[in-house]
Structure formats: C-alpha cells, structure tokens
C-alpha positions as CSV (number, residue, x, y, z in Angstrom):
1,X,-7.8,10.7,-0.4
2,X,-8.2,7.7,-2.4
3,X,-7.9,8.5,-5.6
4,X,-4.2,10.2,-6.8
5,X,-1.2,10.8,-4.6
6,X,-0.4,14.7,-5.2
7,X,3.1,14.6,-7.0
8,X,3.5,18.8,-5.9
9,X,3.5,17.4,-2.0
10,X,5.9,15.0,-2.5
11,X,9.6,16.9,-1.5
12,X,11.1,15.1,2.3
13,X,13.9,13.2,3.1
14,X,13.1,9.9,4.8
15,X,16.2,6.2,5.0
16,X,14.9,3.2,3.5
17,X,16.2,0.0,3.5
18,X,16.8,-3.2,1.7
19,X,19.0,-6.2,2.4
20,X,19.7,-4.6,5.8
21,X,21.3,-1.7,4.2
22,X,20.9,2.1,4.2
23,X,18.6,4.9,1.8
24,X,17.5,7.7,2.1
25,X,15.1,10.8,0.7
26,X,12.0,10.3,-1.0
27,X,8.0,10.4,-2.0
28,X,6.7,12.2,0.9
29,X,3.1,13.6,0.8
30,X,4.2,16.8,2.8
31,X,5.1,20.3,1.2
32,X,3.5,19.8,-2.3
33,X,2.8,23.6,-3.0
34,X,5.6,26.3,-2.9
35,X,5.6,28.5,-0.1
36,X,3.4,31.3,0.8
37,X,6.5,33.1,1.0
38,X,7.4,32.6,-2.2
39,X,4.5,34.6,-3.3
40,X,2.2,37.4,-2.8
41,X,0.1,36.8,0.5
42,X,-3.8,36.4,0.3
43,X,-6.0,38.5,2.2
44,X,-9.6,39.1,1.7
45,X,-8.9,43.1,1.5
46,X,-6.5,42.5,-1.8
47,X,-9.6,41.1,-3.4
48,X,-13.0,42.9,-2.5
49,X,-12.8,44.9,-5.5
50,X,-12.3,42.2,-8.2
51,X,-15.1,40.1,-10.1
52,X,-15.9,36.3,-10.0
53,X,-14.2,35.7,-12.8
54,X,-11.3,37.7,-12.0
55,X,-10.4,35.7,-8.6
56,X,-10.9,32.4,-10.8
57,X,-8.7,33.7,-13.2
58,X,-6.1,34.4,-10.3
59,X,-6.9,31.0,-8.2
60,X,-5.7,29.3,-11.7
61,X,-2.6,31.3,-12.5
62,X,-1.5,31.0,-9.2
63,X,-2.1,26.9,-9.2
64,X,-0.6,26.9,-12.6
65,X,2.8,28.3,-10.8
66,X,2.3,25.8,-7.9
67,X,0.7,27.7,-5.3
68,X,-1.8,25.6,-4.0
69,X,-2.4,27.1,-0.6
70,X,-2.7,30.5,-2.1
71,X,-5.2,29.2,-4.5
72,X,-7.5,27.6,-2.4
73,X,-7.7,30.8,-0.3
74,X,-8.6,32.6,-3.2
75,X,-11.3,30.2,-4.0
76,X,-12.5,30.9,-0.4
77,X,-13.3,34.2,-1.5
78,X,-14.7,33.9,-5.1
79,X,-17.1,31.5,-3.1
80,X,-18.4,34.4,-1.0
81,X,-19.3,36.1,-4.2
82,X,-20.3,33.5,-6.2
83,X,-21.9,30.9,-4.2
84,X,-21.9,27.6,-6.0
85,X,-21.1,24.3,-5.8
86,X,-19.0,24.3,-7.9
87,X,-16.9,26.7,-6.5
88,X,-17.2,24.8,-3.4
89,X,-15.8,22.1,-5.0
90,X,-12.9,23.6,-6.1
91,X,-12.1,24.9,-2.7
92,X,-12.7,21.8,-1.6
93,X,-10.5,19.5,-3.5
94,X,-7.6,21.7,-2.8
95,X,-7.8,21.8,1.0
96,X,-7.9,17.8,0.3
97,X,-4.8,18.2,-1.7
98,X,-3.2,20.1,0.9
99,X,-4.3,17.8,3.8
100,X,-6.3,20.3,5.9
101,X,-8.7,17.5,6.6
102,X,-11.0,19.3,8.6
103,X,-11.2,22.2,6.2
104,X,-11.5,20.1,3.2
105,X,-14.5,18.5,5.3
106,X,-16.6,21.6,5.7
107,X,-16.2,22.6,2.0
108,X,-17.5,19.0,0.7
109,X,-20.1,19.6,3.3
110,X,-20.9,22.8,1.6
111,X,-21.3,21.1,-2.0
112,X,-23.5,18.8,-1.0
113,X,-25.8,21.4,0.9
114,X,-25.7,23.4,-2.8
115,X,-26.2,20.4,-5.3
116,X,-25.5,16.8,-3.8
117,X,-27.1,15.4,-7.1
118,X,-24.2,17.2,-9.2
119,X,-21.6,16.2,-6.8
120,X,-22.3,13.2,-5.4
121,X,-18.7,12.4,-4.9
122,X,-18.7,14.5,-2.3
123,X,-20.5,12.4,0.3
124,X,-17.1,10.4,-0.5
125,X,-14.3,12.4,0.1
126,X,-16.7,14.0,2.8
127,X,-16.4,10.7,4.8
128,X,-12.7,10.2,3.9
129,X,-11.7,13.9,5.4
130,X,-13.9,12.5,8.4
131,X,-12.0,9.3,8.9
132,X,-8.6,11.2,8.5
133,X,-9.5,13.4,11.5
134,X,-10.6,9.4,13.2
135,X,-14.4,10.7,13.4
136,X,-15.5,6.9,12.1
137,X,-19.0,7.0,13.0
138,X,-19.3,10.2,11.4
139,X,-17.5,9.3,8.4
140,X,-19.9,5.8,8.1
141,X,-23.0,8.2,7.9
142,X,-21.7,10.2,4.7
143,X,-20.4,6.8,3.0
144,X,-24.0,5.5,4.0
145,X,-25.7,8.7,2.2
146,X,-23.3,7.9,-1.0
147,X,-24.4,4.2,-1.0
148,X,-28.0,5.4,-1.8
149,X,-26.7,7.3,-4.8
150,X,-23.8,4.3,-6.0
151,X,-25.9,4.3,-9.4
152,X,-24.9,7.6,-10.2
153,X,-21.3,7.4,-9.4
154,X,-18.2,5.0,-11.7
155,X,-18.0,1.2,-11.1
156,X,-14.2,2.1,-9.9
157,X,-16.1,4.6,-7.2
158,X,-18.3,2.1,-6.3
159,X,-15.3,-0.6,-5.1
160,X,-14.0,2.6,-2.8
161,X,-17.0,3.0,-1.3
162,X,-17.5,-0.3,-0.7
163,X,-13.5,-0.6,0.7
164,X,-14.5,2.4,3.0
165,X,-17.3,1.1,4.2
166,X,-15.9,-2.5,5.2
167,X,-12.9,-1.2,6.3
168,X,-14.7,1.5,8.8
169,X,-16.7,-1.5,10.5
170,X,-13.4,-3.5,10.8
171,X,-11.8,-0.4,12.5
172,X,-15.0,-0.2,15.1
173,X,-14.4,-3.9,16.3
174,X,-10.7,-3.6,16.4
175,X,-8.9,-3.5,19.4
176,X,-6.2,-0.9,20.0
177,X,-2.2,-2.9,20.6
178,X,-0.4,-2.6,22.9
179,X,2.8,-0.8,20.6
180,X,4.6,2.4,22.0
181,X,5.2,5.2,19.6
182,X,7.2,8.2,20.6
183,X,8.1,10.8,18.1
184,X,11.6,10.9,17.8
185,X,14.9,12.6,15.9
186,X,15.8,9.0,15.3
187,X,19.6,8.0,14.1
188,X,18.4,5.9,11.0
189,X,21.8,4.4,11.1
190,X,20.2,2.3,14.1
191,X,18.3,0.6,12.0
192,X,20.4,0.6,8.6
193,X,23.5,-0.3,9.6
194,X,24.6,3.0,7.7
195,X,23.8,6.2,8.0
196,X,24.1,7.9,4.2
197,X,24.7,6.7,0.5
198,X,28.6,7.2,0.2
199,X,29.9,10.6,-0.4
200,X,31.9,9.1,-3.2
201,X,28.5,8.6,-4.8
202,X,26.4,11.5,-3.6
203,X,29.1,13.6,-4.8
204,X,28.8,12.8,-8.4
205,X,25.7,13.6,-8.7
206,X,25.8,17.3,-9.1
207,X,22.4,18.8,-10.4
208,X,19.9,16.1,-9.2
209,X,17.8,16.3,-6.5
210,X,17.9,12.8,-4.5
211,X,15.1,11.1,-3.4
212,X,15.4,7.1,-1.8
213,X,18.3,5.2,-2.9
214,X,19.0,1.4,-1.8
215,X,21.9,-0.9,-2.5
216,X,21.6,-4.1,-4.5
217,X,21.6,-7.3,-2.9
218,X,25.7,-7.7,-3.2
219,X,26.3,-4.1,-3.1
220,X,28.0,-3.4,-6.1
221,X,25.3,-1.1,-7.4
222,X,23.5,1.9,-5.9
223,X,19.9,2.5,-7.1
224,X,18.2,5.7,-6.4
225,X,15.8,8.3,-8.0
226,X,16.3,11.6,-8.9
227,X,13.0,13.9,-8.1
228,X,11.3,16.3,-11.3
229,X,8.9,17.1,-12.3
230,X,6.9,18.7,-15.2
231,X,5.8,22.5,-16.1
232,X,2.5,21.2,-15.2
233,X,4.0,20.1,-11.9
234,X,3.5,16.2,-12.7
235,X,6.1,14.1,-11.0
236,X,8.4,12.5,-13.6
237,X,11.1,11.3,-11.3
238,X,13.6,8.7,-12.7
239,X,15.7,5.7,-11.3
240,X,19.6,5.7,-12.1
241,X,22.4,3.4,-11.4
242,X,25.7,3.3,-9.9
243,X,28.3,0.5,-10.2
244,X,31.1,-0.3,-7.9
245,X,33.9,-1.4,-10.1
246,X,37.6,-2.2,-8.7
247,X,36.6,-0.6,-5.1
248,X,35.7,2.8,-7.4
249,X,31.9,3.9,-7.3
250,X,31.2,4.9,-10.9
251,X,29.4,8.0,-12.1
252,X,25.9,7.5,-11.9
253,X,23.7,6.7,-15.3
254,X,19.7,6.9,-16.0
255,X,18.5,3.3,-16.0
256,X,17.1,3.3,-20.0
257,X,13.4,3.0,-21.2
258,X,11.3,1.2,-20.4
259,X,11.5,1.5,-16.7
260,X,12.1,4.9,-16.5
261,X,8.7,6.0,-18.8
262,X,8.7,9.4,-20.5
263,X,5.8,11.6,-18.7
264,X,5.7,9.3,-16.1
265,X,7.4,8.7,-12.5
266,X,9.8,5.8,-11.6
267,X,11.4,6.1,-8.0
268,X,11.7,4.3,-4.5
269,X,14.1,1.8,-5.2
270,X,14.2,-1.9,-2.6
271,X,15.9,-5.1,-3.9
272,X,15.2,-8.8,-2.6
273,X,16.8,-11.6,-4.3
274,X,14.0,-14.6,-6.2
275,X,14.0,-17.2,-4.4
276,X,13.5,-19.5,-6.7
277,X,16.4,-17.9,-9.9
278,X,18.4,-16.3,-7.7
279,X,18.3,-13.5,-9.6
280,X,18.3,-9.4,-8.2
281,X,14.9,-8.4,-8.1
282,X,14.5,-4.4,-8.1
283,X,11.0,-3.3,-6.8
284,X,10.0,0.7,-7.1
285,X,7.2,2.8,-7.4
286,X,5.6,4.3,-10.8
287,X,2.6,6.2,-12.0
288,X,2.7,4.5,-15.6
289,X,-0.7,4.5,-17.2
290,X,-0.7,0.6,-17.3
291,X,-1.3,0.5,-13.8
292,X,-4.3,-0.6,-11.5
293,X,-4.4,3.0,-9.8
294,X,-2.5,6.0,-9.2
295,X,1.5,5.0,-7.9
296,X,1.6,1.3,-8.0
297,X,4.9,-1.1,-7.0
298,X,6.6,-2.5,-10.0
299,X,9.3,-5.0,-10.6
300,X,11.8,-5.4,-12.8
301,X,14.9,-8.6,-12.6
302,X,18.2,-8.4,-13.2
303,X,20.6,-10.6,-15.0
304,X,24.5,-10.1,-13.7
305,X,25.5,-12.7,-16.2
306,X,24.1,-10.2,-19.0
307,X,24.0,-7.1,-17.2
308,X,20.4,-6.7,-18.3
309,X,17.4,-5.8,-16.4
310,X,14.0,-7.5,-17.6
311,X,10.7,-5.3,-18.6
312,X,9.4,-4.5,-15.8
313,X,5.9,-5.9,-14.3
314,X,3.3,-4.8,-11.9
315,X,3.3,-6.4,-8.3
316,X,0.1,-7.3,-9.1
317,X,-2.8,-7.5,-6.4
318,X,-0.5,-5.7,-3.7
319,X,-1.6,-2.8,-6.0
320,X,-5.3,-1.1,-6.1
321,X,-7.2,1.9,-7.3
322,X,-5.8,3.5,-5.2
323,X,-1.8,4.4,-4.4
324,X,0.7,2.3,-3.4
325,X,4.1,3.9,-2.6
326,X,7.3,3.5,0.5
327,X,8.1,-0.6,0.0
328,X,10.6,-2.3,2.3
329,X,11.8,-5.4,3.0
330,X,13.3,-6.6,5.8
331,X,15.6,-9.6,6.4
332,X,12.9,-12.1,6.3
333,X,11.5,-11.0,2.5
334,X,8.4,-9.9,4.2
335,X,7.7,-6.6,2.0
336,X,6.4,-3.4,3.9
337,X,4.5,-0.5,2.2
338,X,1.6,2.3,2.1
339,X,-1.3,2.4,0.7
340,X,-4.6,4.3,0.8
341,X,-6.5,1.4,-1.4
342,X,-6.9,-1.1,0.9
343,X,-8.8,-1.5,3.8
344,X,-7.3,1.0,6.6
345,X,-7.7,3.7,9.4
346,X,-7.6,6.8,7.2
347,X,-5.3,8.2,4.0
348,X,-1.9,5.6,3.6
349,X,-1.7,3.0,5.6
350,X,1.5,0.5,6.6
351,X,1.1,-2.8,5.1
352,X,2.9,-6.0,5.4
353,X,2.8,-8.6,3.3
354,X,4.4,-12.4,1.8
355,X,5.3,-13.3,-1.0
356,X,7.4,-11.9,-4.2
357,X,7.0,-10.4,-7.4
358,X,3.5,-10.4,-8.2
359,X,2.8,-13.3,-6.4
360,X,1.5,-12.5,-2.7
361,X,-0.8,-12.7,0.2
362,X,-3.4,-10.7,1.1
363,X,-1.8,-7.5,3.0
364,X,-1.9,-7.2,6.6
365,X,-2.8,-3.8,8.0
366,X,0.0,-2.9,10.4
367,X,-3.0,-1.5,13.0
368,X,-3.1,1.2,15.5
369,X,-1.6,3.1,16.8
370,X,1.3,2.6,13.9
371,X,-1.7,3.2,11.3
372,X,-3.9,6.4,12.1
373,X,-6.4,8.3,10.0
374,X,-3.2,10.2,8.6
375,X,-0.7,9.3,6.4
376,X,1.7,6.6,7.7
377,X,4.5,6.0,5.2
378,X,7.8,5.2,4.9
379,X,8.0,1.9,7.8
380,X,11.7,0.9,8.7
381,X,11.7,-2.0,10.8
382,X,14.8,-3.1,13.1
383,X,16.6,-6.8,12.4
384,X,14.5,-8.3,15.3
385,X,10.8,-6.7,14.6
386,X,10.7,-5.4,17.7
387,X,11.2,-1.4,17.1
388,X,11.4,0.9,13.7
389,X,10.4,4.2,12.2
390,X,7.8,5.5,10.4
391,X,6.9,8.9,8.9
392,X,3.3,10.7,9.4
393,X,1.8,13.8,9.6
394,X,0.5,13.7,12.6
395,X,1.6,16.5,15.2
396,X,4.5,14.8,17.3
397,X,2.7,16.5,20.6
398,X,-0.7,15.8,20.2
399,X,-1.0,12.9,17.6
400,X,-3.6,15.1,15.3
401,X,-3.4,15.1,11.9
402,X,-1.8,18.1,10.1
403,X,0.0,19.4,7.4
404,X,3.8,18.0,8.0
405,X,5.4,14.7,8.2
406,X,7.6,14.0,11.8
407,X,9.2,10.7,12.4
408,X,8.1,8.4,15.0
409,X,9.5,5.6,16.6
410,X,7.7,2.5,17.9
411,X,8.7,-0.2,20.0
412,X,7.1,-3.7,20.4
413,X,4.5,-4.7,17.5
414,X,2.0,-7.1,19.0
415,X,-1.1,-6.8,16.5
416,X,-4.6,-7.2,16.8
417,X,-7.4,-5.9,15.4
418,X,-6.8,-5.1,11.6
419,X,-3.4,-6.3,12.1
420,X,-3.1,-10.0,12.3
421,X,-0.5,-12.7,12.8
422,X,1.4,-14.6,10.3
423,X,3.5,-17.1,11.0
424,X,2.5,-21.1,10.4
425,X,1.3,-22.9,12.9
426,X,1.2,-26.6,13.2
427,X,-1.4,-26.7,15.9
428,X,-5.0,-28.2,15.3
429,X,-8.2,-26.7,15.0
430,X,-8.5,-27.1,19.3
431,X,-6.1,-24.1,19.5
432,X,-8.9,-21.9,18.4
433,X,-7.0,-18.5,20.4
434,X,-4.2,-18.7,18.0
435,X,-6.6,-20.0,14.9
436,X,-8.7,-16.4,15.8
437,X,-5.4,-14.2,16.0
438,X,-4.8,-15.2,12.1
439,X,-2.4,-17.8,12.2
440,X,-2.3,-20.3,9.3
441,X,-3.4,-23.7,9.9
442,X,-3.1,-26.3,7.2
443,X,-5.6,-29.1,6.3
444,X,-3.6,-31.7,7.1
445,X,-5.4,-34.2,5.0
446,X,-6.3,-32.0,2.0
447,X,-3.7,-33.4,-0.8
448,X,-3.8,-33.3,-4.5
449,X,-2.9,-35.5,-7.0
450,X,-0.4,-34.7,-9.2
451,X,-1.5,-31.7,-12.0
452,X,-5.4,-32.1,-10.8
453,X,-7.9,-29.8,-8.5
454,X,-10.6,-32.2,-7.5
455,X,-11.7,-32.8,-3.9
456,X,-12.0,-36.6,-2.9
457,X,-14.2,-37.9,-0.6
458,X,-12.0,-37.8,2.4
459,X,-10.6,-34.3,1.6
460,X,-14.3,-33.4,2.2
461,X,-14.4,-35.4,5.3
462,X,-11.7,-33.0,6.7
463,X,-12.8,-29.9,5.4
464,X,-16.2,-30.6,7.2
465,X,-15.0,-31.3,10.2
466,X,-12.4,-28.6,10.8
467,X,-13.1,-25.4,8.0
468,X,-16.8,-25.9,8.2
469,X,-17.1,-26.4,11.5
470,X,-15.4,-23.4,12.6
471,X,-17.1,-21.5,10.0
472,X,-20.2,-22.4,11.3
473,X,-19.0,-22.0,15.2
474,X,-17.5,-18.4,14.1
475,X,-20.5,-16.6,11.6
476,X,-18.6,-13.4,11.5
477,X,-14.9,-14.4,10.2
478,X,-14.2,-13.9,7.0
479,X,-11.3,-16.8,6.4
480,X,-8.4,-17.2,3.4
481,X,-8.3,-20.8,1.3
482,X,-5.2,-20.2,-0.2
483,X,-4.1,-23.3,-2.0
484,X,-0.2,-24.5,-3.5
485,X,1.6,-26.3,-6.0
486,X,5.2,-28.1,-6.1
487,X,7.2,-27.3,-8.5
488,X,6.9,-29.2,-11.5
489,X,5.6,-27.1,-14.6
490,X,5.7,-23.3,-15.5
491,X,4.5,-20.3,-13.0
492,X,1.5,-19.6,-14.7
493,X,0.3,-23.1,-14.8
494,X,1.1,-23.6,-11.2
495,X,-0.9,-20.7,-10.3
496,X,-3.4,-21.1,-11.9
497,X,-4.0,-24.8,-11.2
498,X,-3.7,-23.9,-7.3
499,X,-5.9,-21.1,-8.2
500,X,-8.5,-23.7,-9.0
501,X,-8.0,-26.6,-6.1
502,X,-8.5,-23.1,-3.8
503,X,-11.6,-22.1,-5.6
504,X,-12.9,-25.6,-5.6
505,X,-12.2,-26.2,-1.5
506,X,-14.1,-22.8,-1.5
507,X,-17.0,-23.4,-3.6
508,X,-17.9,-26.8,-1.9
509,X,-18.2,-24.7,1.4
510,X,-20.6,-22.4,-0.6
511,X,-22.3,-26.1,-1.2
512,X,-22.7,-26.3,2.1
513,X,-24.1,-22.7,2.9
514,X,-21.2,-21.0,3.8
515,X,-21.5,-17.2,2.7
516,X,-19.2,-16.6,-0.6
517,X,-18.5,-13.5,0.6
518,X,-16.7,-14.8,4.1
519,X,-14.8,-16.6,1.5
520,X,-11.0,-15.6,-0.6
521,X,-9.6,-18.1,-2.9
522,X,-6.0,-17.6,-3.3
523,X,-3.7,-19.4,-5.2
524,X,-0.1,-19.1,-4.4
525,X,1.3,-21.7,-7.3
526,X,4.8,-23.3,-6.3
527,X,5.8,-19.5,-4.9
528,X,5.7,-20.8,-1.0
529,X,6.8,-24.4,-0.3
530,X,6.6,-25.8,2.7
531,X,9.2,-28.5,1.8
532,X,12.0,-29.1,-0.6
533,X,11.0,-30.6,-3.9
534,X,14.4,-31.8,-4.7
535,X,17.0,-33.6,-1.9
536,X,20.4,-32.2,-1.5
537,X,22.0,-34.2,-4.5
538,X,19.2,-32.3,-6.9
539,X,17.6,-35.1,-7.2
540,X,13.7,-35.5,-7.0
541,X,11.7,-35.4,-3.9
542,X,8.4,-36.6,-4.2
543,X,7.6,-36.9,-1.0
544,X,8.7,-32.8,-0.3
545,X,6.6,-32.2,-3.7
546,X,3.5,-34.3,-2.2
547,X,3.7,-32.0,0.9
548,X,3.8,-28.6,-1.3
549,X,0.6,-29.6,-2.9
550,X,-1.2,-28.5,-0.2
551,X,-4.4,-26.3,1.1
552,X,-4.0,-24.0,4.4
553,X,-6.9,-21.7,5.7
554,X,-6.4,-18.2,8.0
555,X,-9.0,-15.7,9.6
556,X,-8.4,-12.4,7.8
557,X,-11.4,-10.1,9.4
558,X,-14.5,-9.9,10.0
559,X,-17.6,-10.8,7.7
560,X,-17.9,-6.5,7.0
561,X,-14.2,-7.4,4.6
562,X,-16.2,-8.1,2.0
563,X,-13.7,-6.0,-0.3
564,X,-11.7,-9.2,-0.4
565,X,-13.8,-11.7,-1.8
566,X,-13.3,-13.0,-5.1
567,X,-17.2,-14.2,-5.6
C-alpha cells in the first residue's frame, strides 16, 4: 500500500522515545473503521431484494459514517449483481484499506480478469497485497505484467513500480539474520527510563485524545499530539506544548500555525539537539500538501533565547512518494522510522538512518525478520542496540499478517541482507568481508582543495586502484560516493559543492565503464566531520578542515537497487 497511509486506521497506543526518555500513543495503522458493532451487521440475506444502485448507495453512506468493513462487504454483494470492474475495484481498494491482504489480492485479481486495460493499477497493488502476505515470486510476476503497460500509468506510478521491482530482487538474495523476536506485553519503561507522561500533565488535558508525546532535549517541555480528525474522517491531528516552569508543569497550549496546518495532520513528536547550533530540533510527522508523498517527517528548531520555533522544513530525501511516519532517535542521533516508499519486505518498513535535518544518508532497511511483508512501525531501541520493540500486525502466534497491531520484542540486531552496517572503518580495500557487509571505507588519498571539485591526477590514481577495481571484481554491487566539506561557508554551498566533488568521483567511473546506475552521488556538505575544524581555543584547524574535505565509498545493494541512483 504505497500510496496514502489511511488516517480512519490510525487509533493505538504505542511509547516512543527521544533523548532516552519516555512517550507514548500514536499513528497506528490498525482499527481505522468503527466497529461492526457499532452498526447494523451485513449479511447477504438483508440485501437480495435491493438494486445495484441501492447497495452502492448504502456502501457509500455507510463509508461516509466510517464503516469501512461494512462497506466493503456490501460491495461484495453489489458485485454479484453487477459484475464490473469497477465494482471490483471498489471492493478491492477497501479490503487494501483494511489490510485483508489476501482478500484485497483476489479482488484486484478480479479487475484485471474484467478490464486490465482500464485498471491497470491493479497489477500494482495486485503485487503489493502479494508481497504483504511474503509471496515474492508471485508478487514479481504481476509487477512484471505492469511494467509492459508503465506507458499507460503516472510518471510517480512508474518510480513505485520500479522501487517494487528492485526491492523484490534485493529481498530474493537476502539472507535472513540471525535476530530473535518474541511477541511480548513488554514494560516500555525498560527501554524509556519512564513509564508515562506525568499525571500532572496528562491530567490537564481533559477532552483530547493523546497520541505520542516526547520530552525536549532538557526536559522542560512536553510535546505531544492530540488525535482528530474531520467529518470526512481525514486526520487533522495537532502538536501542543507544555512547559515546566518553577518545578510546575503548565497547562498545555496548541503550538500556532504554521506547524500545526489547518486541514492537515501534525503529530509524532522526537527531539535531537543540531549539532552544529546547538539548538532543539523537533522532528514530527505531517500530511501538508507541500510534501513529497502522503505523511512525510518534518522539522522545525527552536530558539530558548526567543522562545521561538522556526518554519518548519521537510527532512528531505528520508521522505518519498510514499509514507513516512514513527521517527526515533536513540542516544547516538541515528534516527529510526517507517516507511512504505523505500525499498522493503512489504507495507512499512523500519529504517535507520544518519544524519540531521534534511541532510542524511541513504536509509538502511532494518531486515528480517524485524521487517516483514506487514507493517512494522513504531521501533524502540534499548541504550546498547542490542534489544527493543516494535509494533506490527502480524499474528503474535503464527507471524501472518492480519488486521491488528501486537508488540514484539527482539533481541540482538546483526544485519545482513537489506540491512547493512554502518559504522567507519579505517581498514583498506584487503578487508573486502567487512568492505561487502557495508562498512564505509574512505579514499584515503582523495582530497580537495579548498572551495573546488576537480579530480587530480593522483586522486584518479587511487580511485582506480581501489573503487574501480573492486567495482570491476564485484559487477553486482551497487556502491555510495558520498563526498564532504569542512566548514568554512554556508550549508547550501557546502552541499552543494560536495554534491559536485561526489558527482565528479562518480562520473569519471562512468568514464571508465562503470554502470551509472551501480552508482549514488551523495553530498553530505560540512553535516558529518570526521575531524574538528577548529582546536580547543576556537581557533582554526586546517589540518582537521583538510581531513573533512574528504570522499568515502559503501556497498548499499545489489546492482537490482536501481531506485537509488541519481543518473
């Protein structure tokens, strides 16, 4: 389901965590429609005597009240007496909405029997229903039928399919880890430090229904959403504040325009601290128009010295077509999160990624069996890495995909496969076991000048004899250039300049006849130095600012990842 996140499914509780602190409630795709209790119970006999147009007139007024499940069951029926696909498509795209992967399957099957020309979408979300239930090969053969129509479908459409497609190859190489999941009624407080927001707080806010809440970096504030939503059951969830004055928690207020947005959704609250101001940064979750997808990861900063929060800013390429929803970080600013627009198992995946604001890395799928072709949501890691929580709705006995969210533990996360290693490595190119498990390895000998991009003659020399070579040793890998700055100048010149010396290391491999699409160019700017531009007295360091101008390469996939190249 790569195209919205379903805002009437989004009602569980679940702890987040920032700053090593405690949150809870939030987004959860589980429980979107009211409850066939709340209403009248479909049966076939309560229908037999009414006309086509009377069960579509019924189907609508009971989605227009937020029966969904109802709904699509009437549709089931108004398709046995009018047979169409479009009718099928209806059905269809509810049972998606409601997660019945397998139902939602044979009714997309059914359109494309009736009028796959129409509908051609449907060999799509066909394949994506297959890949939820984890039937890849099955779900490759209906993306492969769609590929043979791509001219008839959206140039967005077209960047899914080819996403699915890479990602479904990746997943039939990877290997399976070696981490333990158990479900589990898990103390959050194990991994929080705390096991609530304070009563003093929760109790002042009478008539809101609480979703995730975190504290700021200092703890003197409390940031959390309150969940709503509109009469057309469009989420419109908001972000308010609570400040700790004297010891006293205050009464909570609505965070002003613009990051709460009229019509739209702000919620999911996580601080981290810039590295680089020092100022509060608050990341949450929106469905503003000016995003790249459906719910994206936003930013805004906050001045204490002002009390003023900045406009707030999208996270940039974290975000996709896609959703992006749940971020974390733990106590190393590595920032976790879901998505279902990058290249993954099934619906949301777990992510991991480096980096701040909107300047980042490429995300790391977490892997099975954390990721599955369900939703996987809501990651809470422990201080060491080593065990956490997640949410998914997969059955806590038998690990199948269904309709409710459980909580599961895991133990142990040793990653292969989609999930790859991070950490920098000062070995050479000899350590190729460690070069293939996706560390970073920088080129030693790969310097710039100060403010220019061009390649010398002996930064070639290098590059030939360790990125090319193991290029050429390894034809399948697809490898990330990322290039960096120090910090002299202004962020967007610094990142655009290593943006360049990136794309230029990269282009001379194309030279060469090196693939461009086994190629990403990334330029990180002055975001990640690798040595301190100034010496303790604040002085200049131009030896630390010579190392920062630097170039590093990493194995992230397989040549199939073509959705990250920037050719």
């Amino acid at each position: 389901m790569k195209t919205k996140i379903y805002p009437r499914l989004l009602l569980v509780a679940f702890l987040c965590l920032t700053t090593g602190t405690a949150f809870a409630d939030g987004i959860d795709p589980e429980n979107k429609s009211r409850s066939s209790s709340d209403s009248n119970n479909v049966s076939s006999s309560q229908y037999e005597d009414l006309l086509p147009w009377e069960l579509k007139f019924h189907a609508r007024d009971l989605l227009r009240q937020g029966y969904v499940e109802e709904a699509a069951k009437v549709y089931t029926i108004y398709f046995q007496k009018k047979k169409t696909a479009k009718v099928a498509w209806e059905a269809a795209m509810l049972f998606m909405e409601l997660r019945y992967y397998t139902e939602a399957g044979k009714w997309f099957s059914e359109v494309i029997a009736l009028d796959a020309n129409k509908y051609p979408l449907a060999y799509l979300y066909e394949g994506q229903m297959l890949k939820a239930q984890e039937k890849y090969a099955e779900a490759q053969a209906s993306f492969t039928q769609l590929r043979s129509k791509s001219s008839s479908i959206s140039y967005k459409n077209r960047k899914v399919l080819n996403t699915e497609l890479s990602s479904l190859k990746a997943i039939l190489k990877a290997q399976v880890d070696s981490t333990t999941i158990v479900s589990a009624t898990q103390n959050t407080a194990d991994f929080t430090g705390n096991s609530g927001m304070p009563a003093e707080v929760a109790g002042k806010t009478k008539g809101l229904e609480i979703g995730t809440w975190c504290y700021s970096s200092d703890k003197s504030r409390i940031y959390f959403s309150s969940i709503s939503y509109n009469w057309k059951f469009q989420e419109t969830s908001t972000l308010w504040i609570a400040d700790n004055k004297d010891g006293q928690w205050q009464t909570p207020v609505k965070l002003s325009e613009p990051i709460n947005k009229k019509n739209f959704a702000s919620l999911m609250p996580t601080t981290a601290i810039d590295k680089k101001t020092g100022k509060e940064v608050l990341y949450f979750v929106s469905n503003r128009a000016s995003g790249k997808g459906g719910y994206d990861i936003w930013y805004v900063e906050y001045d204490a010295a002002k009390n003023r929060f900045s406009k707030p800013r999208n996270a940039g390429k974290i975000n996709t077509a896609g959703n992006e929803v749940s971020p974390w970080l733990d106590n190393t600013a590595v920032l976790y999160f879901s998505s279902d627009g990058h290249p993954g198992y099934g619906n949301l995946d777990i992510f991991k990624v480096k980096g701040e604001k909107n300047h980042w890395r490429t995300p790391e799928n977490l892997g099975s069996p954390i990721n599955s072709g369900a939703d996987d949501l809501y990651f809470i890691g422990s201080s060491d890495g080593q065990a956490g929580i997640f949410e998914s709705n997969r059955d806590p006995e038998t690990l199948e995909p269904g309709c409710c969210n459980s909580t599961f533990a895991f133990t142990k996360i040793y990653q292969t496969g989609l999930a790859q290693a991070d950490k920098q490595s000062e070995s050479t190119l000899n350590a190729e076991e460690a070069l293939l498990a996706g560390e970073t390895f920088r080129l030693s000998n790969v310097y710039y000048e100060f403010n220019k991009a061009d390649l010398t003659e002996s930064a070639r020399q290098v590059i030939d004899s360790t990125l090319f070579a193991v290029l050429i040793k390894y034809p399948d890998i697809v490898v990330e250039v990322s290039s960096h700055t120090d910090n002299i100048g202004n962020d967007a010149y610094n990142e655009a300049l290593s943006q360049e010396r990136a794309t230029n290391v990269a282009n001379y491999l194309i030279s060469k006849g090196i693939d461009p699409s086994r190629l990403l160019a990334s330029g990180y700017g002055e975001t990640m130095p690798i040595a301190e531009n100034t010496t303790a007295s604040l002085e200049d360091n131009p030896e630390g600012r010579a190392l920062n101008r630097r170039t590093e390469f990493r194995v992230i996939g397989n040549q199939a990842l073509t959705a990250y190249t920037t050719y």
